[in-house]
C-alpha positions as CSV (number, residue, x, y, z in Angstrom):
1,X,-5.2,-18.3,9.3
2,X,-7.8,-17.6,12.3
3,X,-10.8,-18.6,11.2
4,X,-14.2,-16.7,12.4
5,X,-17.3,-18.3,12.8
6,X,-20.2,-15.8,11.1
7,X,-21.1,-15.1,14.9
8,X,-18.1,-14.5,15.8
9,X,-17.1,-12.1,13.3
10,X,-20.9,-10.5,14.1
11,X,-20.2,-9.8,17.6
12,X,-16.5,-8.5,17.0
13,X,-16.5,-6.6,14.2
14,X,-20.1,-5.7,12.6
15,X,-22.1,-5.2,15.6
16,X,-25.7,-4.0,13.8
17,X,-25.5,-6.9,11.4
18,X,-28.3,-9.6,12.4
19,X,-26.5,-12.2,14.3
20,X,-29.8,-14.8,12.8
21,X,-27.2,-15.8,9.9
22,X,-26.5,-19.4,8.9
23,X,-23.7,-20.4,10.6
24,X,-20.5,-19.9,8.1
25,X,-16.4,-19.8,8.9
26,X,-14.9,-17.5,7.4
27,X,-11.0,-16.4,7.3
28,X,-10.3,-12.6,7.0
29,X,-7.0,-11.4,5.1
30,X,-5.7,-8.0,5.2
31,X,-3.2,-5.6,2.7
32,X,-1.2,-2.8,3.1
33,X,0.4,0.1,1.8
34,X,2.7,2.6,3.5
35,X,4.9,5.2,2.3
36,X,8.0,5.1,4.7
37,X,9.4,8.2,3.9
38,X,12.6,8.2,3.2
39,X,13.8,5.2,5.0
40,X,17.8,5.4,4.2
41,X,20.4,3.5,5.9
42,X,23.7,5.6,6.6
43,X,26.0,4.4,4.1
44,X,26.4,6.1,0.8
45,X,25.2,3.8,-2.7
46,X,27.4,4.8,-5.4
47,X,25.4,6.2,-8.5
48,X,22.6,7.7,-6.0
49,X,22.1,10.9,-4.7
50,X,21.8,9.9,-1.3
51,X,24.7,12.5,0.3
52,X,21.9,14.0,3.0
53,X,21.3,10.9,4.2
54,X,24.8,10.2,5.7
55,X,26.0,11.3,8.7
56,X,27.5,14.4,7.8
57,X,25.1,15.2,5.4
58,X,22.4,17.9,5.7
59,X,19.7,15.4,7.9
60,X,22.5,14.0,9.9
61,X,21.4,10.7,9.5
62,X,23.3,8.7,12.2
63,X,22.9,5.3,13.2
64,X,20.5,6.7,15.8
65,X,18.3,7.8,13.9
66,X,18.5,5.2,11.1
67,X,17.6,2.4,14.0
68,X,14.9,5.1,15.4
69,X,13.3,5.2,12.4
70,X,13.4,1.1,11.7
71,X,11.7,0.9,14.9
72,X,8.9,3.6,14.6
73,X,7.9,1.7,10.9
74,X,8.2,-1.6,12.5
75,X,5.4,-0.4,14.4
76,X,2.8,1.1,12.2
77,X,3.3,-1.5,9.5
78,X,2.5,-4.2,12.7
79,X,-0.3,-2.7,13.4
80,X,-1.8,-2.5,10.3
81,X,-4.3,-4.7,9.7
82,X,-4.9,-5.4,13.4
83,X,-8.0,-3.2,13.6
84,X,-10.2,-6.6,12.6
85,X,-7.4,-9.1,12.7
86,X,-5.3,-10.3,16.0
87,X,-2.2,-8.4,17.0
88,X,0.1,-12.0,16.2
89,X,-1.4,-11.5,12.1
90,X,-1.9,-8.1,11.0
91,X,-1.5,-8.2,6.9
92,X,-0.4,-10.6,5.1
93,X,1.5,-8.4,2.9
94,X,2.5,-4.7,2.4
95,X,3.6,-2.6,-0.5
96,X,5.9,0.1,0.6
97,X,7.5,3.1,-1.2
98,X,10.7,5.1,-0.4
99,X,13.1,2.4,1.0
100,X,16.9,2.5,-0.3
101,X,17.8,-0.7,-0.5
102,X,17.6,-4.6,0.5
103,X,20.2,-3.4,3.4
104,X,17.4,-0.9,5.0
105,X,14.4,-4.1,4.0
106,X,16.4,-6.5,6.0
107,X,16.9,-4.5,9.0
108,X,13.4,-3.9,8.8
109,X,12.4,-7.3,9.1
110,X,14.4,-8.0,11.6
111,X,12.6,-5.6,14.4
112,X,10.9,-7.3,16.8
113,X,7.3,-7.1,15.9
114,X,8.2,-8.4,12.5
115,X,10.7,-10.7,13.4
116,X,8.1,-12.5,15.1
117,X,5.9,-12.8,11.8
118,X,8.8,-14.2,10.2
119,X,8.5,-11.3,8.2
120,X,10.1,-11.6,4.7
121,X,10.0,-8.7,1.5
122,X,10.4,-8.7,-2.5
123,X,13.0,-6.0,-3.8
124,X,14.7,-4.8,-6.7
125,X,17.4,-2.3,-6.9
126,X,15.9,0.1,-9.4
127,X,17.1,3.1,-11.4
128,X,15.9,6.3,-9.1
129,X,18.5,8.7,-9.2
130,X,18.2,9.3,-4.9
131,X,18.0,5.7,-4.8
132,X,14.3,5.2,-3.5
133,X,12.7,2.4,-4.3
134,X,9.5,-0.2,-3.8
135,X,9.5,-3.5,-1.9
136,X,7.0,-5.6,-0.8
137,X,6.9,-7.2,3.3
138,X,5.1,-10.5,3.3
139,X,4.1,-13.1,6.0
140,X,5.3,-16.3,4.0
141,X,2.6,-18.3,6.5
142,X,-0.5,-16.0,4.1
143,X,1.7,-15.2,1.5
144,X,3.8,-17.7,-1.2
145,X,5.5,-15.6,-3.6
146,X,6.2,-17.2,-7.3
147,X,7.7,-14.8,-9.3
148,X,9.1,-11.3,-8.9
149,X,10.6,-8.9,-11.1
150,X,10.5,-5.0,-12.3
151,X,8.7,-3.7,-15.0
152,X,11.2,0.2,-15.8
153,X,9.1,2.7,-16.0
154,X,9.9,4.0,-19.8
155,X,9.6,8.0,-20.7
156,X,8.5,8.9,-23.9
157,X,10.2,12.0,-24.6
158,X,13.7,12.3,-26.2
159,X,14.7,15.3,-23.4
160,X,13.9,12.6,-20.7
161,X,16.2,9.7,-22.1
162,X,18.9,10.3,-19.4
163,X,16.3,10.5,-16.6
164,X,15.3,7.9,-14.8
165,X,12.7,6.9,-12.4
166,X,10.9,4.0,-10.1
167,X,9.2,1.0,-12.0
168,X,6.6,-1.3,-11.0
169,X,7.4,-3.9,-8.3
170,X,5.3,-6.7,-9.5
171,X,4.9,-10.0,-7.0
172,X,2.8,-13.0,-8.4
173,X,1.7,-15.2,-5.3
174,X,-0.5,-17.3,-3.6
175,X,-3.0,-16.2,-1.1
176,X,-5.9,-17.6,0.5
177,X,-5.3,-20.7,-2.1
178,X,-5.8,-18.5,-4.8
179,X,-3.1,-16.7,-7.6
180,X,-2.9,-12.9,-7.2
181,X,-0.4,-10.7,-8.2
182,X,0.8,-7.1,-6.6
183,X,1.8,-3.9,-8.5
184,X,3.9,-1.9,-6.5
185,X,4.3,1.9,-7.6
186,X,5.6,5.3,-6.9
187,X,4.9,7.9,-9.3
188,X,6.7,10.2,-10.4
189,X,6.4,13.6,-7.8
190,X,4.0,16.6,-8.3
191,X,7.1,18.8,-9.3
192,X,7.5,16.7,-12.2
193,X,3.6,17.7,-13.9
194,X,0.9,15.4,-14.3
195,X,2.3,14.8,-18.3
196,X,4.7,11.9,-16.3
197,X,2.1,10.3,-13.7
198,X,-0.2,9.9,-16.7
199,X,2.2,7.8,-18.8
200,X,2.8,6.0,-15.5
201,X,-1.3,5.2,-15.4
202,X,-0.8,3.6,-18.6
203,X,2.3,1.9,-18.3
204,X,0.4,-0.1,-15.1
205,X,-2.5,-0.7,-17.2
206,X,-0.5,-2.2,-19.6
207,X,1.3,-4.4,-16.3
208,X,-2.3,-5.2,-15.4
209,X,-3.4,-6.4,-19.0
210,X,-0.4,-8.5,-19.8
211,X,-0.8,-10.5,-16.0
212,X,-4.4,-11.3,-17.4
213,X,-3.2,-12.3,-20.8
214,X,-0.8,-15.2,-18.7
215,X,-3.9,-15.4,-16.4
216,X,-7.3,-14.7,-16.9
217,X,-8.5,-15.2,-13.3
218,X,-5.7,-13.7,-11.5
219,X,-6.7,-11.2,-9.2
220,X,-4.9,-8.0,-8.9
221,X,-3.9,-5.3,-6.7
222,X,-2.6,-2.1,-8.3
223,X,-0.5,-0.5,-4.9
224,X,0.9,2.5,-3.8
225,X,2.1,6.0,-3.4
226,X,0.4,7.9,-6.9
227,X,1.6,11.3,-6.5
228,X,-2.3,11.8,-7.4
229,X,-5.6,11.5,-6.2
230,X,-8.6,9.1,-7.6
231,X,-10.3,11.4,-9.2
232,X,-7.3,12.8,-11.4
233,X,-6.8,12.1,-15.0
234,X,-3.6,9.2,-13.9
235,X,-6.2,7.0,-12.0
236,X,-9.1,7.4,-13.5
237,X,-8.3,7.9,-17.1
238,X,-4.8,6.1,-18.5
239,X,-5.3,3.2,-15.4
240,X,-9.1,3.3,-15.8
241,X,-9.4,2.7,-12.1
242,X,-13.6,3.5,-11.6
243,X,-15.2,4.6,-8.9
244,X,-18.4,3.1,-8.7
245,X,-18.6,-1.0,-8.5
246,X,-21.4,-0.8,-10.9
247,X,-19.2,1.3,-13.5
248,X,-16.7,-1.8,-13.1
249,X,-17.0,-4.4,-15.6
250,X,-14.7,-7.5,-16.6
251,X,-10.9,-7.1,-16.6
252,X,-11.4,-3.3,-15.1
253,X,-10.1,-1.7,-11.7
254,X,-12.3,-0.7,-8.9
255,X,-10.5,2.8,-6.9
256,X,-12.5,2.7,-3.6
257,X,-10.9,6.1,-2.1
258,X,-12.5,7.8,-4.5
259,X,-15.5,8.3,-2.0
260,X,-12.8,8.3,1.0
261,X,-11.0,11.6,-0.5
262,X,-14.8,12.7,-1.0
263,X,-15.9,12.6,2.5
264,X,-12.8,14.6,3.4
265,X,-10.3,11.8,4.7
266,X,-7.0,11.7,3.4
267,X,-3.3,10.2,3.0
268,X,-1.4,13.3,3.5
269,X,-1.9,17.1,4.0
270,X,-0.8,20.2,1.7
271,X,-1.9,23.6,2.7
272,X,-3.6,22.5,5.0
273,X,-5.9,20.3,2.7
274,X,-6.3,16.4,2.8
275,X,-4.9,14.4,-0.6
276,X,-5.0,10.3,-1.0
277,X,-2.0,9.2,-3.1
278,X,-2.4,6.3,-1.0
279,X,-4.8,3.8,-2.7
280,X,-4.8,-0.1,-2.9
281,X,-6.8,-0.6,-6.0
282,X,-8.3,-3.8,-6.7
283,X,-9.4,-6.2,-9.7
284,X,-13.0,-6.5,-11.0
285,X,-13.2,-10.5,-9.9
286,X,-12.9,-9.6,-6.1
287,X,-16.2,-8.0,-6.2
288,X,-19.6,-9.3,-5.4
289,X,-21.8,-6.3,-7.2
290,X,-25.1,-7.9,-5.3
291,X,-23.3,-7.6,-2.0
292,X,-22.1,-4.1,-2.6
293,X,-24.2,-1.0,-2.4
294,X,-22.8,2.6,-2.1
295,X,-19.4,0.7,-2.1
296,X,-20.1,-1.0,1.5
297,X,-20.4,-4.7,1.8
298,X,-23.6,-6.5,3.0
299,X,-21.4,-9.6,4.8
300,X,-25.0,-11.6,4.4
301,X,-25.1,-11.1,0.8
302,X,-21.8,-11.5,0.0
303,X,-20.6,-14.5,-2.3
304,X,-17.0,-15.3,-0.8
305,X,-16.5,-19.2,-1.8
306,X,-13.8,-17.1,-3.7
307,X,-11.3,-14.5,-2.3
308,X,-13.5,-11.4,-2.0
309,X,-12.8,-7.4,-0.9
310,X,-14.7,-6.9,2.1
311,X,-14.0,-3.5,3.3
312,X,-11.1,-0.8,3.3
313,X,-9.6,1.9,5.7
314,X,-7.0,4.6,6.1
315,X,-4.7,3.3,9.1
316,X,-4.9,5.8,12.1
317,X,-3.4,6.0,15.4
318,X,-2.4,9.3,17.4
319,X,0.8,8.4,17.3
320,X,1.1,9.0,13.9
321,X,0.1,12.9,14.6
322,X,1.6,15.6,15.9
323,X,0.2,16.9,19.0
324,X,0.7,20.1,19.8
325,X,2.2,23.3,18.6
326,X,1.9,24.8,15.2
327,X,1.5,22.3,13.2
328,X,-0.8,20.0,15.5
329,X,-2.8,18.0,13.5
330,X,-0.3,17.1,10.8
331,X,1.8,14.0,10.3
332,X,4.5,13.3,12.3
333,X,7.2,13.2,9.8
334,X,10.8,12.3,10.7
335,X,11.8,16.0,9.5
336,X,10.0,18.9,9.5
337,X,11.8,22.8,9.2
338,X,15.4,21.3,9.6
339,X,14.7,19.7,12.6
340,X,14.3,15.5,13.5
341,X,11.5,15.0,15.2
342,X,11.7,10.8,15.3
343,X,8.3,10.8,13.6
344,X,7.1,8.4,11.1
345,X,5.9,9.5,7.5
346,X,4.2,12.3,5.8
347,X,2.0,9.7,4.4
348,X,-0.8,7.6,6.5
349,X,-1.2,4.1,5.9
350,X,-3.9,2.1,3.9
351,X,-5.7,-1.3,4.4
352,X,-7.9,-3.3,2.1
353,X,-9.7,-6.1,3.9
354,X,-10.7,-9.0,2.0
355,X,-13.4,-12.5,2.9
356,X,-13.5,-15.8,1.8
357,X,-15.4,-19.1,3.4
358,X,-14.1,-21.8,4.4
């Protein structure tokens, strides 16, 4: 991992921070999450509803557009992270949402840009009845994966029993020298009523709690697309994700887009309004409360012998926009009106920076 001296990492990336700072090294890690959109190869999985995603299906979906759209989220998910890190690291991993299968992971990895990285991804074939799933893309050179598996996401309701949704992705690993662990989601969709994303809320809590039970000191991100924002009663009630660092205490979850979604940036538009389903939420032990204030870091304050957050964004290029016409402003999906536009996602991107000395 590059490592940065304290000047360095003044001059590049802080700028009005006092550069009179005892010299320190640091090395800076980045994670991800991206929703891909429906990123579907063009064969048909039996016991999926995937029929509009073959070739003579109501998209079209060719081969053309299949290695179109490998290539456009090749290219956002490599340049995530690069913002503060070099173009060669970018993140170390990412969580992303709406992928078919292991088929459409491993032509993903294999694009250039993350070919490079030696690129490699966690999956399991779940139960959604169109066949979307979660995976996680990792740089095995930050990134040592231990243990992998699924927890179902399990409906209450006797109507529901022959439903069947996404679980939670969840990746123990190494980073940085230290043991975290990654809960990927997707929550059930907006259609569905809030009723569902709720019991989801809880159901990751409970993921969360039984990770500390095996280890106390593991640190924890809780990933991915929420079908809600921070504020609603999924996040901040049944997960208990807070928004202030000083409302945060032992074993809880800190949401920082709280205050993003607040000061009206988003992850996606509806009616022309900004949402965040979006959010990398993190564990209480990778904050420094004395560095912290108004949920920015003080980089001179900051205790980071240990794996600490540093600072968050939503991932922006123009690219990921559309341009002109009615709906400029908007994402650049890969459909819009019945039409294939070779765009990218409905969703934006989101980064979570973290610190630690060396």
């Amino acid at each position: 991992m590059k490592k940065l001296t304290i000047l360095t990492l003044l001059t590049l990336l802080l700028g009005a921070v006092s550069v009179q700072a005892q010299q320190k090294n640091y090395s800076v890690y980045a994670v991800g999450f991206y929703n891909l959109e429906n990123l579907f190869d063009t064969c048909h999985d039996e016991g999926h509803n995937d029929y509009e995603y073959l070739p003579q299906g109501a998209n079209k979906w060719t081969g053309m557009k299949y290695t179109n759209k490998l290539r456009n989220m090749a290219r956002v998910l490599s340049e995530m992270g690069t913002d503060v890190l070099p173009k060669s690291v970018g993140c170390a991993f990412i969580g992303v949402s709406e992928v078919e299968n292991a088929k459409c992971l491993t032509d993903l990895c294999a694009q250039e840009p993350l070919k490079a990285r030696g690129m490699q991804f966690c999956h399991i074939e779940g139960p959604d009845q169109r066949g979307v799933d979660c995976g996680l893309l990792y740089n095995p050179k930050l990134f040592q994966v231990r243990n992998v598996k699924l927890v179902p996401y399990v409906y209450e309701l006797p109507e529901d029993s022959m439903r069947a949704t996404r679980g939670f992705l969840t990746v123990s690993g190494t980073l940085a020298d230290e043991h975290v662990a990654v809960i990927v989601c997707h929550l059930p969709s907006r259609f569905s009523g809030s009723y569902y994303r709720e019991l989801g809320g809880r159901q990751i809590r409970a993921v969360k709690d039984s990770l500390l039970r095996d280890d106390p000191e593991v640190k924890i991100f809780v990933m991915g697309d929420m079908n809600d924002d921070p504020q609603d009663r999924s996040m901040a009630v049944e997960l208990g994700a807070k928004r202030e660092v000083d409302d945060v205490d032992d074993g809880d979850l800190w949401n920082p887009w709280w205050n993003v979604l607040a000061s009206g940036t988003g992850t996606l538009q509806y009616g022309g309004a900004w949402n965040l389903f979006d959010q990398i939420i993190l564990s209480w032990n990778m904050l420094d409360d004395d560095a912290m204030k108004g949920g920015k870091v003080n980089l001179k304050e900051l205790d980071c012998e240990k794996l600490m957050y540093w600072k968050h964004q939503v991932f922006r290029r123009d690219y990921l926009f559309q341009q002109e016409g009615r709906y400029k402003g908007n994402t650049l999906r890969t459909h819009a009106g019945g039409q294939w536009l070779n765009g990218y996602s409905d969703h934006l991107p989101t980064v979570v920076y973290l610190i630690k000395e060396k």
